[in-house]
VEXKEKE-882317 format. One record per atom (N, C-alpha, C): chain; x, y, z. Coordinates in Angstrom, 3 decimals. Example, Ala and Ser with C-alpha at 12.3 -4.5 7.8 and 13.67 -1.06 7.14 Angstrom:
<pts>
A, 13.190, -5.690, 7.800
A, 12.300, -4.500, 7.800
A, 13.200, -3.300, 7.800
A, 12.850, -2.250, 7.080
A, 13.670, -1.060, 7.140
A, 12.900, 0.030, 7.870
</pts>
This chain:
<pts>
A, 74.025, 93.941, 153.120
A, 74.585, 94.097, 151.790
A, 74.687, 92.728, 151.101
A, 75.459, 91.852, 151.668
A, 75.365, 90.593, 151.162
A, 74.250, 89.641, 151.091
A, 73.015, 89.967, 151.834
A, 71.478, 89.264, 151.497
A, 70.772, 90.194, 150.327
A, 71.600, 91.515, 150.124
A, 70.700, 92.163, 148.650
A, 71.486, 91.635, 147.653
A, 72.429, 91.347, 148.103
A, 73.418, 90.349, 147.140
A, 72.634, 89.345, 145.851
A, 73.010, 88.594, 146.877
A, 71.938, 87.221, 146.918
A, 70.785, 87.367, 146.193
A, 69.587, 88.013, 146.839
A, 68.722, 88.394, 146.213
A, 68.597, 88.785, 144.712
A, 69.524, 89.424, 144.527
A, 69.683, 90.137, 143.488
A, 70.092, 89.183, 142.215
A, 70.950, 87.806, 142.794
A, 71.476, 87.258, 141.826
A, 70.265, 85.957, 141.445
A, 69.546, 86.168, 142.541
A, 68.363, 84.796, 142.541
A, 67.505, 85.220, 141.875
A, 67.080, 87.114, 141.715
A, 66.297, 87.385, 140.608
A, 66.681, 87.367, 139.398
A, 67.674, 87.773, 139.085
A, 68.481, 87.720, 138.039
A, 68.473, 86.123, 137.034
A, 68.967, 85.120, 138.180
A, 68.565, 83.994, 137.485
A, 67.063, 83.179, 137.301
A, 66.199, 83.730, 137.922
A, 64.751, 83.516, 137.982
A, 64.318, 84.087, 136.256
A, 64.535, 85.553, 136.318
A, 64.154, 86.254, 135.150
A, 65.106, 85.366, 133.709
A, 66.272, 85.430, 134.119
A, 66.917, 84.837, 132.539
A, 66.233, 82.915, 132.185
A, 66.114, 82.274, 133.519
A, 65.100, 81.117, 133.483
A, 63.569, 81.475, 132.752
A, 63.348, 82.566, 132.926
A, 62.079, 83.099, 132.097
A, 61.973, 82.885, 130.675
A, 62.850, 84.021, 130.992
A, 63.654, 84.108, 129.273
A, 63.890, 82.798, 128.536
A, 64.728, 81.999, 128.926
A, 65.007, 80.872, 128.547
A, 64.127, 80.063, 127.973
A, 63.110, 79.987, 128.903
A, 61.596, 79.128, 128.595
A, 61.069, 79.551, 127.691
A, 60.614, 80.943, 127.533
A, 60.025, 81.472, 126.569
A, 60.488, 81.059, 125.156
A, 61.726, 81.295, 124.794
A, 62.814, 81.188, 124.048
A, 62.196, 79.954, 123.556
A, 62.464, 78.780, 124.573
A, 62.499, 77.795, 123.607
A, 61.061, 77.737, 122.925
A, 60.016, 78.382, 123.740
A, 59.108, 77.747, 123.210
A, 58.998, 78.484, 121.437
A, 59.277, 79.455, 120.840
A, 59.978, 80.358, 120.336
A, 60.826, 79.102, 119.407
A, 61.559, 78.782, 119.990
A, 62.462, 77.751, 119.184
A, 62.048, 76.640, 118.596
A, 60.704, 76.384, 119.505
A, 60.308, 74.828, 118.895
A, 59.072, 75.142, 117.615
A, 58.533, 76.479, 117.941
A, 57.782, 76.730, 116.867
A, 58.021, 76.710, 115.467
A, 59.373, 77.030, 115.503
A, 60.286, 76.897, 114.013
A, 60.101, 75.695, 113.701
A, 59.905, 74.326, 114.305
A, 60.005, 73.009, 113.348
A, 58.376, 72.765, 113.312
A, 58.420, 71.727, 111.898
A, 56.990, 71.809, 111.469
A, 56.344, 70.179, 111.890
A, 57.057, 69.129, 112.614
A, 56.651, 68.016, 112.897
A, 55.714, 68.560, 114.416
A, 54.938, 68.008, 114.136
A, 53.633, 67.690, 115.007
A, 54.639, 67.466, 116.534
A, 53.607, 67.810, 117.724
A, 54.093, 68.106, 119.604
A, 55.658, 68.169, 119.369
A, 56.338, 68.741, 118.981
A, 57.870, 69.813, 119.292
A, 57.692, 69.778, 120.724
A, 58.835, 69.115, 121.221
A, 58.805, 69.721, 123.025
A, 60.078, 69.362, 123.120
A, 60.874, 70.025, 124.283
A, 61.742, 69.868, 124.893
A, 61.980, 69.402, 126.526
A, 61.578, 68.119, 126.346
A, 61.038, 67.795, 127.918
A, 62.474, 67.668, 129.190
A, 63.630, 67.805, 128.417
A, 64.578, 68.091, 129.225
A, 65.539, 68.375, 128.610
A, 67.282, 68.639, 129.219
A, 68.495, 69.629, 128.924
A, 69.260, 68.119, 126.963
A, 69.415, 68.591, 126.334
A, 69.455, 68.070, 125.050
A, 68.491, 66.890, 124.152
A, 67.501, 67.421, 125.209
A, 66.039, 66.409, 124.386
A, 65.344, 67.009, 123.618
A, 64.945, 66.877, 122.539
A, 63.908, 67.231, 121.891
A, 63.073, 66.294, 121.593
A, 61.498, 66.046, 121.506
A, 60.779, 64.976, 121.563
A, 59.920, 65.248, 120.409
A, 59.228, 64.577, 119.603
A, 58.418, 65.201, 118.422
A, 57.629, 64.041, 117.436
A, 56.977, 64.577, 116.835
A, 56.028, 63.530, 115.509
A, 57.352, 63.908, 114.852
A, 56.839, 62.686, 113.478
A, 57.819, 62.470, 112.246
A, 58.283, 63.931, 111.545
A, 59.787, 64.361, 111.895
A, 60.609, 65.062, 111.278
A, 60.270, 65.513, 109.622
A, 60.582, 66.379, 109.283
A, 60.658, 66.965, 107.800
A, 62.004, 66.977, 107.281
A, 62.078, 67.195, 106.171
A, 63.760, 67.586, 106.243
A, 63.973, 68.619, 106.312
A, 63.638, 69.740, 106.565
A, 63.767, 70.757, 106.754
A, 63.951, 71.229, 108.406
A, 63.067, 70.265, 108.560
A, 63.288, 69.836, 110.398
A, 64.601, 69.845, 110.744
A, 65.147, 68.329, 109.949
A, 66.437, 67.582, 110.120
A, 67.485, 68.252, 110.020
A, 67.754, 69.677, 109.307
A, 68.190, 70.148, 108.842
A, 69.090, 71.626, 109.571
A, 67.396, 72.151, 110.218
A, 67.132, 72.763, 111.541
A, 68.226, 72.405, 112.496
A, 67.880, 70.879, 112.797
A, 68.271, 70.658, 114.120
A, 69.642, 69.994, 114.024
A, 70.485, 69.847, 112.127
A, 71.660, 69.725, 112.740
A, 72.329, 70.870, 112.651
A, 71.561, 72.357, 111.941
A, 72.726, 73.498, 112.724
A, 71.971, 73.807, 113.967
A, 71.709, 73.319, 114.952
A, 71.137, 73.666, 116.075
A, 72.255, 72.831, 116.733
A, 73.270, 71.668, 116.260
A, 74.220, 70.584, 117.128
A, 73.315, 69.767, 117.691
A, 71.860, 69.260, 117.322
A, 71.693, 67.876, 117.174
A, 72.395, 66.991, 116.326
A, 72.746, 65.817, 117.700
A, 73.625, 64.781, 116.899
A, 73.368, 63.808, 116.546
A, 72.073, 63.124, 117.214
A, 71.426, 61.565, 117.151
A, 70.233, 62.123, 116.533
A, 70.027, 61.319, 115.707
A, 68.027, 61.206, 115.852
A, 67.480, 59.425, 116.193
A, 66.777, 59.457, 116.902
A, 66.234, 58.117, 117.052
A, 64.945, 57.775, 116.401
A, 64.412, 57.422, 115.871
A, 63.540, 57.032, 115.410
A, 62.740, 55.842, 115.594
A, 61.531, 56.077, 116.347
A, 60.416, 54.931, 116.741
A, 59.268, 54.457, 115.999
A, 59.259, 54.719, 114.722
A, 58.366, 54.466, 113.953
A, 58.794, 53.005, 113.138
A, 58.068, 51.842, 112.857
A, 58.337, 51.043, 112.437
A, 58.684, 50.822, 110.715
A, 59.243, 50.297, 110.289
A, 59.925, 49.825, 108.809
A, 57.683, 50.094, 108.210
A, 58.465, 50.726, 106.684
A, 56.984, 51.149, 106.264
A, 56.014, 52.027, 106.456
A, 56.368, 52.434, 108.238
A, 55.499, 53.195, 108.686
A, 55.484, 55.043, 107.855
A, 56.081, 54.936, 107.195
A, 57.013, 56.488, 106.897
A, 57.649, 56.143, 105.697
A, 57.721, 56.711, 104.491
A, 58.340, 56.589, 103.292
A, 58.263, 58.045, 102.225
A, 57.718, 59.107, 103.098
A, 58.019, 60.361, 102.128
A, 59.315, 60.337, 101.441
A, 60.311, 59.939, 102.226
A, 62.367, 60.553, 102.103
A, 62.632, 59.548, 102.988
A, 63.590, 59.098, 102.529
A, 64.917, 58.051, 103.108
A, 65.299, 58.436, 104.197
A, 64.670, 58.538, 105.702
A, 65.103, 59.563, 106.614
A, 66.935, 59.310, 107.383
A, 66.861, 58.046, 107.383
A, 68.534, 57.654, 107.816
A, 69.662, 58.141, 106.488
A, 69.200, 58.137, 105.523
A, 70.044, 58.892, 104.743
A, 70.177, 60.668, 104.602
A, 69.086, 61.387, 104.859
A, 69.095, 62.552, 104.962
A, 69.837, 63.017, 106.437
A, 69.604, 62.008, 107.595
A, 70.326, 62.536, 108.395
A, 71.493, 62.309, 108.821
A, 72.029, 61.123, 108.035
A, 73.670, 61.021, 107.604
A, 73.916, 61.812, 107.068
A, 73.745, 62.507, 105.992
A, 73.845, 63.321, 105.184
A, 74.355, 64.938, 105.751
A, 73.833, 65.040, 107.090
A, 73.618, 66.140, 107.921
A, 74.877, 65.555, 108.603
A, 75.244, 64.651, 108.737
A, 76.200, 64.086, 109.860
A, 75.984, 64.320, 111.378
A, 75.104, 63.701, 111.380
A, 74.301, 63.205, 112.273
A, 74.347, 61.304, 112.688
A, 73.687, 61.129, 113.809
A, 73.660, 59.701, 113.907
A, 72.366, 59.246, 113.813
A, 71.993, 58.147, 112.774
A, 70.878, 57.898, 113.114
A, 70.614, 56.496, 113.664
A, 69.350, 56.460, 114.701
A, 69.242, 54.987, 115.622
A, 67.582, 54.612, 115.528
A, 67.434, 53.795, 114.861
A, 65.900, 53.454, 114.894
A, 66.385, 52.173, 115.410
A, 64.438, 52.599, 116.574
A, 64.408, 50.973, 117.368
A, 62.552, 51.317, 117.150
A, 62.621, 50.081, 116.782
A, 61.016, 50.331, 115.970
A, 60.177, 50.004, 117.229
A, 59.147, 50.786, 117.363
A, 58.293, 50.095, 118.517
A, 56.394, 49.832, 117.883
A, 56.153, 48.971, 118.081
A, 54.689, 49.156, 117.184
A, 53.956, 49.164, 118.371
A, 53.466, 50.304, 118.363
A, 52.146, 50.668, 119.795
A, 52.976, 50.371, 120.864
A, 51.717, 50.766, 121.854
A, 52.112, 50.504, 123.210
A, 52.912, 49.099, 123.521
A, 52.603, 47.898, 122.858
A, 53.147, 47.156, 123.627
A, 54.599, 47.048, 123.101
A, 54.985, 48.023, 122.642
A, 56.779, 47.619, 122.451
A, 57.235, 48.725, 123.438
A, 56.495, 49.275, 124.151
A, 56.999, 49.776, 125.117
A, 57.470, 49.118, 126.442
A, 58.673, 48.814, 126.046
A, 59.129, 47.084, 127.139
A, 60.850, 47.291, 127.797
A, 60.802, 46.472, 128.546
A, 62.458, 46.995, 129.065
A, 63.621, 47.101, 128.216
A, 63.659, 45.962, 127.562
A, 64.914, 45.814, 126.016
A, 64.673, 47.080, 125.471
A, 63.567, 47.815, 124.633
A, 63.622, 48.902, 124.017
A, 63.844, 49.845, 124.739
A, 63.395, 50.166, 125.902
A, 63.515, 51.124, 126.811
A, 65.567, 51.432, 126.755
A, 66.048, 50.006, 127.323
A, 67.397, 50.246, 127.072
A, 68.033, 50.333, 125.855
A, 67.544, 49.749, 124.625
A, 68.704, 50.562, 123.575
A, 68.206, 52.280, 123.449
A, 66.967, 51.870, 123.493
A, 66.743, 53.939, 123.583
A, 67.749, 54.344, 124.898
A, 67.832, 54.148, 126.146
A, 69.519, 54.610, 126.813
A, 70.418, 54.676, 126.397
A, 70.735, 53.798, 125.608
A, 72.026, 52.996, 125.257
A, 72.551, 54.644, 123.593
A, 71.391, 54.270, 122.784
A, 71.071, 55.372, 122.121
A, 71.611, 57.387, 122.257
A, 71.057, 57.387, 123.326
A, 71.104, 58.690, 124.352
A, 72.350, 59.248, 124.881
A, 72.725, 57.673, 125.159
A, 74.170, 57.986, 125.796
A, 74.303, 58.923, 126.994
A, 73.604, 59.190, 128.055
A, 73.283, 60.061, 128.786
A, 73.192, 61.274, 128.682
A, 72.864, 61.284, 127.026
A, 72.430, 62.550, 126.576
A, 73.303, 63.617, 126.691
A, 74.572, 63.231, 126.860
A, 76.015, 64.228, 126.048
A, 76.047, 64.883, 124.973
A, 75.193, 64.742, 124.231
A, 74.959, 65.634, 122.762
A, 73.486, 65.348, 122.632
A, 73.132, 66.701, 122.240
A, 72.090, 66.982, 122.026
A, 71.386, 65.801, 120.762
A, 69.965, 65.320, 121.006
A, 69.315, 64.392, 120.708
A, 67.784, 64.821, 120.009
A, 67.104, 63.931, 119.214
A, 65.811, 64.208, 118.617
A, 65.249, 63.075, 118.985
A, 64.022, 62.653, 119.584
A, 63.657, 61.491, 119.706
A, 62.394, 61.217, 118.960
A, 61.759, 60.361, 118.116
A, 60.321, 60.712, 117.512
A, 59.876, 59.449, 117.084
A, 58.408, 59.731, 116.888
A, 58.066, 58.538, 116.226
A, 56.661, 59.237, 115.420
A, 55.202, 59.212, 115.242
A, 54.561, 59.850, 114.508
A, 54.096, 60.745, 115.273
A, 53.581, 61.019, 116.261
A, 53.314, 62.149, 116.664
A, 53.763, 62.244, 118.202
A, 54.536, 61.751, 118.877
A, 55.370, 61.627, 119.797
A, 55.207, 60.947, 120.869
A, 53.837, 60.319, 120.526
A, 52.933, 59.602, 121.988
A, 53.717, 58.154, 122.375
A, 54.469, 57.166, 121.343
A, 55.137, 56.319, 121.852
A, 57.084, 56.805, 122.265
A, 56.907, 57.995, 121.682
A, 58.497, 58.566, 122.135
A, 58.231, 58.926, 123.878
A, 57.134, 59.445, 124.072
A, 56.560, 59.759, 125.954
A, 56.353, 58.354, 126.434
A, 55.822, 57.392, 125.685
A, 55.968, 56.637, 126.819
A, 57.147, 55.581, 126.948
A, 57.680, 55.326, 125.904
A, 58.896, 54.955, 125.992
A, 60.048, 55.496, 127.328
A, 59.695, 57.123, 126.930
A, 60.772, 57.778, 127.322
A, 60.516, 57.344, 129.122
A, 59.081, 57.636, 129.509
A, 58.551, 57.573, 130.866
A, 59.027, 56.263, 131.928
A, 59.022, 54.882, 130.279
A, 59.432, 53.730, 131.045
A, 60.837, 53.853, 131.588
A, 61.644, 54.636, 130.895
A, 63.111, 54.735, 130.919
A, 63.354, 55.475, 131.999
A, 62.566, 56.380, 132.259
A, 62.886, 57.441, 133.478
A, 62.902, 56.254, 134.903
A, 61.845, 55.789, 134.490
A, 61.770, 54.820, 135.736
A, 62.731, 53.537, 136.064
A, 62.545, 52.559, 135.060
A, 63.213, 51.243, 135.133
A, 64.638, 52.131, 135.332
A, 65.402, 52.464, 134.522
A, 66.765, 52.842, 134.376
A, 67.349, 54.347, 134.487
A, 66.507, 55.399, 135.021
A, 67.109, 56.566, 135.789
A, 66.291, 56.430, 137.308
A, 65.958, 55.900, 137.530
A, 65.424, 55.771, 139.375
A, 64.596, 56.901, 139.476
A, 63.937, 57.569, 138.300
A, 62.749, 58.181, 138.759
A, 61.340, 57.502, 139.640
A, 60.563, 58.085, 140.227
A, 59.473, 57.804, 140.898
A, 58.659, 57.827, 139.495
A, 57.506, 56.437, 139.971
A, 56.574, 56.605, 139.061
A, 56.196, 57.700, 138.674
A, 55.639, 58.454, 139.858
A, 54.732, 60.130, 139.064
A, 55.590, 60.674, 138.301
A, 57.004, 60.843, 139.054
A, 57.976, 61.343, 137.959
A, 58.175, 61.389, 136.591
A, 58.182, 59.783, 136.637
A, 58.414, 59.122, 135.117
A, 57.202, 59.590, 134.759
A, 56.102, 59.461, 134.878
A, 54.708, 59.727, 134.283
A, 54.749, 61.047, 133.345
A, 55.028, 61.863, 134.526
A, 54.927, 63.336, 134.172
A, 56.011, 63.300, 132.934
A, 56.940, 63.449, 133.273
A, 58.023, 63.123, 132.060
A, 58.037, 62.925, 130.684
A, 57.124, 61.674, 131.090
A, 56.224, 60.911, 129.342
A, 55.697, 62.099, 129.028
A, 54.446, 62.962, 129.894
A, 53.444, 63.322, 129.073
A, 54.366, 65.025, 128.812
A, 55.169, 65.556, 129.497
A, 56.012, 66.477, 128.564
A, 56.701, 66.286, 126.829
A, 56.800, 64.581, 127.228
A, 57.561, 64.456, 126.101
A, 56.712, 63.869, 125.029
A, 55.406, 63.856, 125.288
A, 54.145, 63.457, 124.008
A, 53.527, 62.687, 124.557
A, 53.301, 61.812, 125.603
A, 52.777, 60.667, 126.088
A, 51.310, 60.750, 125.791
A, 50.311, 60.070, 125.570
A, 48.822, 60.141, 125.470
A, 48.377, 58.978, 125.548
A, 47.696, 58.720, 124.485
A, 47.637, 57.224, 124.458
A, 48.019, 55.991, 125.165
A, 49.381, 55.972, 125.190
A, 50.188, 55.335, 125.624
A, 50.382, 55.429, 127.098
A, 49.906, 56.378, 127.579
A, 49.704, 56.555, 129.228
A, 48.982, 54.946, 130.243
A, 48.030, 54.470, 129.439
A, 47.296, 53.238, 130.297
A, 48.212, 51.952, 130.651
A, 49.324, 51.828, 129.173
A, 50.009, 50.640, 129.503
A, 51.444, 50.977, 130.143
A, 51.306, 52.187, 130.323
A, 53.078, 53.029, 131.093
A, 52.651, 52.822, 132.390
A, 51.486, 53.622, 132.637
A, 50.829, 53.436, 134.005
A, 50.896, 52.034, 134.716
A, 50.747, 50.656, 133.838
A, 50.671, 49.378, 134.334
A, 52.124, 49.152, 134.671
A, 53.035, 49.465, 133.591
A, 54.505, 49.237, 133.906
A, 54.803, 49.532, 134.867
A, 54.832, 50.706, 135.375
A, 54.941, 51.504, 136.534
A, 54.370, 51.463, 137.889
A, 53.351, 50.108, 137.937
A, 52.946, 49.729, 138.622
A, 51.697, 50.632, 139.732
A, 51.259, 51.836, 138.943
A, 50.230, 53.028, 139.176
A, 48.605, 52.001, 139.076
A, 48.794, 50.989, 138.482
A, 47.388, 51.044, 137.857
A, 47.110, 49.480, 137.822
A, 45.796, 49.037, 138.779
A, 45.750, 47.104, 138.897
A, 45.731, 46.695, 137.379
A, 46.579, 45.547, 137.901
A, 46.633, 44.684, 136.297
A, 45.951, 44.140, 136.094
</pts>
């Protein structure tokens, strides 16, 4: 009786884990910025936001947005003012290409996150320096394993940016 128990509650949470997944993917389709992903529990990872995005995701109880796109790079809408506006926090740490993917940025993007106690947006144009940013961070400063961190990045947009994460990470001769 008590192993159909069990069973019963391990399917139960298998199937609503289903559900869940599905869901979000369901959820991320609603925003219109370019690779939407949710690569872990209050992350959302993505290309440059809309306001309609921003908007989205602060009745969703996103509280930060970070922003990795550099001064200039982006000038449709005042984006730190629209998402004050939302009351929201906003944190840009500009990274230009791969090579600002470096330990200092890696940590104010932590620092940023706050161990991710409230739900978060992380982005930059189409999310490939938000993955590898994010990948360096998994590693240097959450004690992920390289592959770990790797994988990580490329949930959270990584592409491009994969050759010089890979070197960080020490995967790949320098």
């Amino acid at each position: 009786m008590r192993f159909a128990r069990i069973i019963t509650v391990f399917l139960f949470t298998v199937f609503v884990g289903a559900c869940n997944s599905s869901g979000n993917k369901g959820e991320l389709a609603k925003f219109e910025m370019f690779n939407a992903a949710s690569p872990s529990k209050n992350l959302m990872t993505g290309g440059q936001p809309s306001i309609a995005d921003l908007k989205l995701l602060a009745s969703n109880g996103t509280k930060v947005i970070v922003n990795l796109r550099t001064k200039g790079e982006f000038n449709r809408f005042d984006e730190q003012s629209e998402v004050e506006k939302l009351n929201m926090k906003y944190v840009s740490i500009e990274i230009d290409g791969s090579d600002g993917i470096t330990l200092e940025n890696a940590q104010l993007l932590d620092t940023a996150l706050n161990n991710l106690e409230q739900p978060a947006l992380v982005h930059c144009a189409s999310s490939n320096r938000v993955g590898g940013l994010l990948a360096y961070r998994a590693f240097k400063l959450q004690n992920q394993s390289a592959q770990e961190a790797l994988n990580f990045g490329k949930r959270a947009g990584m592409r491009s940016t994969e050759k010089r994460v890979k070197k960080l990470l020490g995967m790949e001769a320098k």
